[in-house]
MITIZA-624477 format. One line per field, with one value per residue (C-alpha): x, y, z; residue number from 1. Coordinates in Angstrom, 3 decimals. Example, Ala and Ser with C-alpha at 12.3 -4.5 7.8 and 13.67 -1.06 7.14 Angstrom:
REM residues 2
east 12.300 | 13.670
north -4.500 | -1.060
up 7.800 | 7.140
zase 1 | 2
END
This chain:
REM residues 348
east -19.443 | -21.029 | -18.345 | -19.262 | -16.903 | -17.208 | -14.956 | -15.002 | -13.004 | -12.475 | -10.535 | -11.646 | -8.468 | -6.470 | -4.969 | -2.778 | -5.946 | -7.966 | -5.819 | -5.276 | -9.058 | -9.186 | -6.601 | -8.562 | -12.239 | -10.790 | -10.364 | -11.928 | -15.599 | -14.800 | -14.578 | -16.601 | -20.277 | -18.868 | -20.365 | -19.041 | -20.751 | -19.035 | -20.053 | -18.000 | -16.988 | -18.142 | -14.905 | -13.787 | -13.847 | -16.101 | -14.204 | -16.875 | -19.819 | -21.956 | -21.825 | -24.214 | -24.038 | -25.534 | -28.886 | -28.496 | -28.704 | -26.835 | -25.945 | -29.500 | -31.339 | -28.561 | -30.495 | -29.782 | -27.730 | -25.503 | -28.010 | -27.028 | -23.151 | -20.916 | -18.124 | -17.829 | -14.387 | -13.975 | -11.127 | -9.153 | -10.340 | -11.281 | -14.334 | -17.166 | -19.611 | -18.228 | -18.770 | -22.461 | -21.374 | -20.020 | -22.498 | -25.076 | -22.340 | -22.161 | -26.167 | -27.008 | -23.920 | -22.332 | -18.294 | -15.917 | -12.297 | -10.613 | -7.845 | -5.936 | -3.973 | -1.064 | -3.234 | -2.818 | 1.120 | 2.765 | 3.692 | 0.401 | -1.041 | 1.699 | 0.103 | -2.976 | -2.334 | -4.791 | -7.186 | -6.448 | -6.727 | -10.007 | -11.284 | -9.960 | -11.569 | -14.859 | -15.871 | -13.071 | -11.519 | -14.721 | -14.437 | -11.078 | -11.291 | -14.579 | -13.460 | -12.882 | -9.419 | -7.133 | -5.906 | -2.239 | -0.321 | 2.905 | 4.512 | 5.978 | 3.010 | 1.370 | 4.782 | 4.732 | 1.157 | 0.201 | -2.412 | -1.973 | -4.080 | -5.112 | -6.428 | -5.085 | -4.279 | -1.707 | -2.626 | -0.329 | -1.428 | -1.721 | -0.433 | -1.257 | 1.692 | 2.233 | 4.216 | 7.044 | 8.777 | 11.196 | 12.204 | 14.919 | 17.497 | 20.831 | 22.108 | 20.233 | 19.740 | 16.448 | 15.155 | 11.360 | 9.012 | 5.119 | 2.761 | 1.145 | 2.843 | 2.753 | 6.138 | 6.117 | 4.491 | 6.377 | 10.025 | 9.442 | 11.858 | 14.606 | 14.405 | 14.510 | 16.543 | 19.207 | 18.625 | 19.219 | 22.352 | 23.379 | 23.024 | 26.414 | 26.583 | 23.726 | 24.478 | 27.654 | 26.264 | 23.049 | 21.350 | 17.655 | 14.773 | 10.767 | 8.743 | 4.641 | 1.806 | -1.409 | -1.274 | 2.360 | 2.239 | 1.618 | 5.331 | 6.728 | 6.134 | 8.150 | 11.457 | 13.704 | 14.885 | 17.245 | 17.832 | 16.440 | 17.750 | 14.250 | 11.469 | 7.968 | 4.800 | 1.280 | -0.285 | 0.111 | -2.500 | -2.681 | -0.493 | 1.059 | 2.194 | 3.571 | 5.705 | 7.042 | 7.842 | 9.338 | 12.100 | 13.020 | 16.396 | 15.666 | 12.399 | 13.177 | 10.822 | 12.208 | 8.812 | 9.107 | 6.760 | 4.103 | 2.189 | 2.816 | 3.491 | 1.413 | 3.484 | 6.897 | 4.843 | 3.934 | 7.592 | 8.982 | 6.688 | 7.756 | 11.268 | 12.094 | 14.788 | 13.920 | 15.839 | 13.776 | 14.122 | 13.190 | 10.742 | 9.062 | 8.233 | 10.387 | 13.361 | 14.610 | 12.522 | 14.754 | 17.741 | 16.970 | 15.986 | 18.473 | 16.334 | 17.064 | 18.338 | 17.025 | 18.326 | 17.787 | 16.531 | 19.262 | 21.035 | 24.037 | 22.835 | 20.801 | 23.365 | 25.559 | 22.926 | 21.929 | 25.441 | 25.970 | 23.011 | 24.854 | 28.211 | 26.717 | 24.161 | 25.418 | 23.717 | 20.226 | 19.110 | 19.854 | 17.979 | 15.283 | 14.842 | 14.914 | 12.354 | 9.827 | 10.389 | 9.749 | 7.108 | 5.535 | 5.801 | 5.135 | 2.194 | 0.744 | -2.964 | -4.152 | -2.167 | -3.191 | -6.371 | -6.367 | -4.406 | -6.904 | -10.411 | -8.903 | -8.316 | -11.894 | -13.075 | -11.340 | -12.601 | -15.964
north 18.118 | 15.099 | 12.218 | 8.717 | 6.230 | 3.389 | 0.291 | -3.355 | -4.789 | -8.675 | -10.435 | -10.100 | -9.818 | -6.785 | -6.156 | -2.691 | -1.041 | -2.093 | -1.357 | 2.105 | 2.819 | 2.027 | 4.634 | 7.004 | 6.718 | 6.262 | 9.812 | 11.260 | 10.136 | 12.500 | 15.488 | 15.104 | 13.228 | 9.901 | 6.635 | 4.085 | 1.815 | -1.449 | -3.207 | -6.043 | -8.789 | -7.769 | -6.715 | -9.041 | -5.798 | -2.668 | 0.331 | 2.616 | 3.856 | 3.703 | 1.353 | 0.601 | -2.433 | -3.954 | -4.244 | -0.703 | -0.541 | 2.521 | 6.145 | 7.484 | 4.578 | 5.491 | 7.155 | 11.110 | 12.550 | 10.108 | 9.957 | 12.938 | 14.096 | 16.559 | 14.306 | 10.618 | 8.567 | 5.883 | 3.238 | 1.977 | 1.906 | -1.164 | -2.453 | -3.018 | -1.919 | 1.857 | 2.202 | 2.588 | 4.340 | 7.308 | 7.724 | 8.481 | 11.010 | 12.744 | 12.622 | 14.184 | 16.847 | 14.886 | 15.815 | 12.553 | 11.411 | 8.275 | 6.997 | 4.357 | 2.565 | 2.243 | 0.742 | 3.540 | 3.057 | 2.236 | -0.917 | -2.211 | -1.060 | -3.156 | -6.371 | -7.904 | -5.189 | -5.798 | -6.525 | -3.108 | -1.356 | -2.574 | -1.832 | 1.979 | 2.240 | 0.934 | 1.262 | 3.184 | 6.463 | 8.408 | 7.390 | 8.594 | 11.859 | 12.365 | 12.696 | 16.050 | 14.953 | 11.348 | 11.415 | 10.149 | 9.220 | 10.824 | 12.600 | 9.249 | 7.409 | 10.480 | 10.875 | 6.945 | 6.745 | 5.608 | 8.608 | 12.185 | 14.543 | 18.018 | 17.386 | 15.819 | 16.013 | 14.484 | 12.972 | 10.232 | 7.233 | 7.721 | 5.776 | 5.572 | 6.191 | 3.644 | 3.055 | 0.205 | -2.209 | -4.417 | -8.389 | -8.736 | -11.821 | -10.340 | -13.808 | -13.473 | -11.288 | -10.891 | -9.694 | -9.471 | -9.455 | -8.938 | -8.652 | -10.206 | -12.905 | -11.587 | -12.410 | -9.745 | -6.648 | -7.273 | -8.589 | -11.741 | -13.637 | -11.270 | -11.294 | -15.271 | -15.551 | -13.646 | -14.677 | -18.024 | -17.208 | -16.193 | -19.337 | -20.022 | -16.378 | -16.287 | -19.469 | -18.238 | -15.154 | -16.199 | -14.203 | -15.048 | -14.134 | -14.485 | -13.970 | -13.485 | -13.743 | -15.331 | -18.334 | -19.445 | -22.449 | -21.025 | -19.412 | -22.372 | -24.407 | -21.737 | -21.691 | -24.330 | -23.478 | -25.374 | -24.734 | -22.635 | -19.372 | -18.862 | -19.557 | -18.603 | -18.344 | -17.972 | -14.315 | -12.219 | -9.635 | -7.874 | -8.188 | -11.164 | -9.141 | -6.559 | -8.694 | -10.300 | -6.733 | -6.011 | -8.754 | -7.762 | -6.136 | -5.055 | -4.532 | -5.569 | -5.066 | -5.423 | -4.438 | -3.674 | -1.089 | 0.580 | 3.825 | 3.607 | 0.513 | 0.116 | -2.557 | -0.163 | 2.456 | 0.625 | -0.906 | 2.595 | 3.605 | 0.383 | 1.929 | -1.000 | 0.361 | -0.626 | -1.719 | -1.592 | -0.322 | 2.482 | 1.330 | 1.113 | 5.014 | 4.659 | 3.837 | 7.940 | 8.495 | 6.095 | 7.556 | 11.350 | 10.849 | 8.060 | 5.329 | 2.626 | 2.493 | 2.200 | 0.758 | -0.406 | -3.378 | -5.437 | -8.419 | -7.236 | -3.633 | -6.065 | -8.446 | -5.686 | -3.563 | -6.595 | -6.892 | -3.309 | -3.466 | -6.518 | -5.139 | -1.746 | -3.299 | -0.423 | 2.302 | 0.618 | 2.240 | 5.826 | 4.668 | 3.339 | 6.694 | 8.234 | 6.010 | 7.143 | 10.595 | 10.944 | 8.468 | 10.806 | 14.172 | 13.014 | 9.841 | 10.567 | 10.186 | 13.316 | 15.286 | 13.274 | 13.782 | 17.798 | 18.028 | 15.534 | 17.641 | 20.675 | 19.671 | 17.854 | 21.463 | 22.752 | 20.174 | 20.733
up 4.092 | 2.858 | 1.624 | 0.288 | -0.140 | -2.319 | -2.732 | -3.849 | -1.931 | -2.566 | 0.343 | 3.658 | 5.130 | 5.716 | 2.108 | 1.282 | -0.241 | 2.784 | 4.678 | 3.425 | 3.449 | 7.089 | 7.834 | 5.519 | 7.250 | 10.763 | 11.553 | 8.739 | 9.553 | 13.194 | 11.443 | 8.444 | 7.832 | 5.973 | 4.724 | 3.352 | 0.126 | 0.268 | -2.748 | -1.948 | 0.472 | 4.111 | 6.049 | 8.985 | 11.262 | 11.394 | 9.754 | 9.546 | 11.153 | 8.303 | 5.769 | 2.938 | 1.094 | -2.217 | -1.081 | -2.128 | -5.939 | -6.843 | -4.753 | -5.305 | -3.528 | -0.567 | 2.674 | 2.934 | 2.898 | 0.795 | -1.646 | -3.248 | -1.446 | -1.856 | -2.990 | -3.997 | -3.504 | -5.772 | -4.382 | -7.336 | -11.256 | -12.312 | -10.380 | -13.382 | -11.183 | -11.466 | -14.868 | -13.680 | -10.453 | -12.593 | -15.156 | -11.846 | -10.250 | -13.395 | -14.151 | -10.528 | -10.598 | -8.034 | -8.218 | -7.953 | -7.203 | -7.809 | -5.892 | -8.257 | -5.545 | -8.238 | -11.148 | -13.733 | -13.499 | -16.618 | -15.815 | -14.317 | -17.060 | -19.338 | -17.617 | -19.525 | -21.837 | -24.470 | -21.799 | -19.887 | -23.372 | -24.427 | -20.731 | -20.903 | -24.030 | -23.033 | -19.951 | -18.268 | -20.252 | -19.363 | -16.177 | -15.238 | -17.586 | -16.123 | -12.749 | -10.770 | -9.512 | -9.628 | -5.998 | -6.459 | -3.567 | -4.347 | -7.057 | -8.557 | -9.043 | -11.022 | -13.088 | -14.007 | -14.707 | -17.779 | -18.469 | -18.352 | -15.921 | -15.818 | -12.885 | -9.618 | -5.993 | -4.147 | -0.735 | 1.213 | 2.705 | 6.696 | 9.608 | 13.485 | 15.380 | 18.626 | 21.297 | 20.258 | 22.036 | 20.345 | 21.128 | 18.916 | 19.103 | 18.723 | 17.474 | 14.609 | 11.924 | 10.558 | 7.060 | 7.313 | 3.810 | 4.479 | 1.755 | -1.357 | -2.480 | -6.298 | -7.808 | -10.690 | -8.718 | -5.678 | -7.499 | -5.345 | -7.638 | -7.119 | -3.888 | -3.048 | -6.246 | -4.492 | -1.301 | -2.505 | -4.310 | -1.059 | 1.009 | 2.342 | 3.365 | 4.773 | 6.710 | 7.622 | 9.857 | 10.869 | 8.295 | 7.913 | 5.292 | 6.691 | 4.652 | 5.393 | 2.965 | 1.521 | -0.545 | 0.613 | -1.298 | -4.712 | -3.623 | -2.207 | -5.566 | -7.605 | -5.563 | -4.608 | -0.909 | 0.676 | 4.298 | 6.822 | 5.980 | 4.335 | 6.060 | 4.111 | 6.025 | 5.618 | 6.268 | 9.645 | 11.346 | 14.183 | 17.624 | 15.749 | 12.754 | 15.069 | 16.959 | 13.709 | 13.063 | 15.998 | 16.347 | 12.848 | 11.983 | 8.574 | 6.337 | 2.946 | -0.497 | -3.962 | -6.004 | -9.684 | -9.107 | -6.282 | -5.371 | -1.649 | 0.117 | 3.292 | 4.929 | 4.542 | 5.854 | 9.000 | 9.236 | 9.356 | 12.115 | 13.849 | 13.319 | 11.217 | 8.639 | 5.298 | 2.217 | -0.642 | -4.624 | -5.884 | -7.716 | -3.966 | -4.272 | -0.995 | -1.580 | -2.382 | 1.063 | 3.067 | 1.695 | 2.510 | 5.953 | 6.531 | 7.864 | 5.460 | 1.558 | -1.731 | -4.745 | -7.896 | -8.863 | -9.332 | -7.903 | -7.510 | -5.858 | -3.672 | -2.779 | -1.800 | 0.056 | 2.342 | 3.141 | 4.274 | 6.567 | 8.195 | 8.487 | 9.920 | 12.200 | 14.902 | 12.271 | 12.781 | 15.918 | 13.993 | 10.658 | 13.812 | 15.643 | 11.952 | 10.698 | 13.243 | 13.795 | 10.132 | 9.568 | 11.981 | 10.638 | 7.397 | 7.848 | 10.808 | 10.747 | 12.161 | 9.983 | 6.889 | 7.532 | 8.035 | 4.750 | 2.967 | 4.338 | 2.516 | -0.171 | -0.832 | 0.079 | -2.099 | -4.727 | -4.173
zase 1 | 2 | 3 | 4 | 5 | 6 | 7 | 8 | 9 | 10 | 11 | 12 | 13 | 14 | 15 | 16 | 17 | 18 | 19 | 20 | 21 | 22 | 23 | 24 | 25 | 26 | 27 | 28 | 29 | 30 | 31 | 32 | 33 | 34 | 35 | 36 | 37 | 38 | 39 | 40 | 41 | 42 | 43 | 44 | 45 | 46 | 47 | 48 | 49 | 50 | 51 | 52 | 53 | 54 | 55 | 56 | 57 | 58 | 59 | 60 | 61 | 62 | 63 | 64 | 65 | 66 | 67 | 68 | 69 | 70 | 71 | 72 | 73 | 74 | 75 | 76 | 77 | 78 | 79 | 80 | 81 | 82 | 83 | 84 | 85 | 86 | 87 | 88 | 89 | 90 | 91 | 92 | 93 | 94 | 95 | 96 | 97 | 98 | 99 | 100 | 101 | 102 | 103 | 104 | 105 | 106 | 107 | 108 | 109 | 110 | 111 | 112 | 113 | 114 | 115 | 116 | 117 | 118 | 119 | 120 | 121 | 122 | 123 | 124 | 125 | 126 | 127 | 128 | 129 | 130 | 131 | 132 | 133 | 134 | 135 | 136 | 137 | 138 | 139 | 140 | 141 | 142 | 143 | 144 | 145 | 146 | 147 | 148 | 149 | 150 | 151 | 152 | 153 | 154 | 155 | 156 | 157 | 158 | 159 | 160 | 161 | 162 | 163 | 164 | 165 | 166 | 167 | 168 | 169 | 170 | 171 | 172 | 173 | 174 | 175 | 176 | 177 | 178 | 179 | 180 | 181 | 182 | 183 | 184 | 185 | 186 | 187 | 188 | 189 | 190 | 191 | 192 | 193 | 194 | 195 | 196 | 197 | 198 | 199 | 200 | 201 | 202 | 203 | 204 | 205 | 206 | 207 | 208 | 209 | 210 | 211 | 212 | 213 | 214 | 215 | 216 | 217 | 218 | 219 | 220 | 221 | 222 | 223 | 224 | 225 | 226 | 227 | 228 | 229 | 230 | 231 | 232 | 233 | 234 | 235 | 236 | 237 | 238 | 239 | 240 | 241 | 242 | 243 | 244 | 245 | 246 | 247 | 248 | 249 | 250 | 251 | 252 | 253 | 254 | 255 | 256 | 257 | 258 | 259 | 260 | 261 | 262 | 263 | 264 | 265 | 266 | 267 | 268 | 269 | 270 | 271 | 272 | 273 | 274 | 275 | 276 | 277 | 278 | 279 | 280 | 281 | 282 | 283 | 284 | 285 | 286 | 287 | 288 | 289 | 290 | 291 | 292 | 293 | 294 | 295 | 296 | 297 | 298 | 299 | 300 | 301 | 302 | 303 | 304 | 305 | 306 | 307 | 308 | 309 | 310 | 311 | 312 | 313 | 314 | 315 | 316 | 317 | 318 | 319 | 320 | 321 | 322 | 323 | 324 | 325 | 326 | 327 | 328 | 329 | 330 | 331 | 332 | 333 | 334 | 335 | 336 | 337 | 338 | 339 | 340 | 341 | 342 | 343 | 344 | 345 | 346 | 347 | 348
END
């Protein structure tokens, strides 16, 4: 089986979608013949054996046998370049997915909505109706999205499972945020909002917020912080980012809505319980297999839910074990990717 496939991606660095289409070549290119056509920025690290970029105009000038595959994967929707990319797929008989990445949610597509409306109907309702599946990443995403399939599969993002080893300072307890800094998407203001609200609490029992992220002045200029109860920082990667992680008490995300939140995934399989709202796609998870708690988003709900995971600090290494045992028969990579080469056989 023949699988190319193709993504824009525009930072560099390590973002969720990157990072998810790491995890999705990694093992995948071992047990299938994969390429990847990067018609973006080159990628700080290597995550694929083969990789075309745009000195390659289109999938027909691509060197056999990508030239002509069994199966394209599109990464996301709304890269202009794929309104091109499709037309040749569907011109040559070549069968395609799309994996939205959360951008056909309702409430993505409420943002710029004019501009997302006039983009569906030029350039990108054939392309999505076209395709021979929209691979969701869980149930709620498809149920929220904004357009209705026949047609779709349901495969989760994947995780490598490592050996942990935790630093953590028992005189302080520490909420750990990593991620985008986007304010709306990730319910940034509710989260410092309330966090600020909650100073002399916080103060009080050594509570602390860190918070990781690109562009940490353009968050920084939006909240007034006084104290060091909340500390914001630029971005994190690698052994760096894992040690953050690991001398963390509690993961916390208050998004207004996601498809499947990479950075809760890999806190989880830190065994990092994880508050976070529904609105997360995780939040029902971490209730279920008790290794965190959702809620919804709300102030109040939050307010009270940070305060519980204080007070019952001596449940965390249960929600811990939890959060990795089920990370793990869930995530896992090797697993993921089994499940995944089915079902594109069963696509083709």
């Amino acid at each position: 089986m023949n699988v190319l496939f193709i993504a824009k991606p525009v930072s560099k660095s390590s973002s969720g979608v990157v990072s998810a289409l790491i995890n999705e070549v990694k093992y995948l290119q071992n047990k299938v013949n994969l390429a990847l056509y990067n018609i973006g920025v080159e990628l700080d690290k290597e995550i694929c054996h083969t990789v075309y970029n745009t000195s390659y105009t289109c999938i027909t000038s691509l060197p056999e046998p990508f030239n002509k595959p069994d199966l394209v994967v599109f990464e996301e929707v709304y890269k202009i370049e794929y309104a091109k990319l499709y037309k040749e797929c569907l011109k040559n008989k070549i069968p395609y997915v799309i994996i939205p990445h959360g951008c056909l949610v309702q409430n993505e597509q409420n943002k710029k909505r004019f501009k997302h409306m006039v983009a569906n109907i030029l350039l990108f309702n054939r392309f999505i109706k076209k395709a021979r599946a929209i691979e969701f990443l869980n149930e709620g995403e498809r149920k929220n999205s904004h357009f209705k399939y026949r047609d779709y599969v349901i495969i989760p993002n994947s995780i490598e499972i490592e050996e942990r080893k935790y630093d953590i300072d028992q005189n302080v307890f520490k909420f750990i945020y990593i991620g985008r800094y986007d304010v709306v998407t990730k319910g940034l203001d509710l989260l410092l909002n309330t966090f600020i609200s909650m100073k002399d609490w916080c103060e009080a029992n050594n509570v602390v917020l860190e918070l990781y992220g690109p562009n940490s002045e353009s968050l920084t200029s939006l909240f007034s912080i006084d104290g060091d109860y909340i500390k914001i920082n630029g971005p994190i990667y690698g052994e760096d980012k894992a040690k953050a992680l690991q001398s963390s008490r509690v993961f916390i995300q208050t998004s207004r809505n996601e498809a499947q939140p990479m950075g809760i995934m890999e806190a989880l399989s830190y065994g990092v319980p994880c508050l976070v709202t529904y609105n997360t796609n995780f939040g029902e998870y971490c209730d279920q297999n008790v290794c965190g708690k959702g809620i919804n988003f709300s102030s109040l709900e939050l307010q009270e839910a940070i305060k519980e995971m204080y007070n019952h600090k001596d449940e965390l290494s249960l929600y811990s074990r939890n959060a990795v045992s089920n990370v793990k028969k869930d995530f896992e990579i090797n697993a993921v990717t089994d499940f995944t080469i089915e079902t594109y056989k069963k696509l083709i």
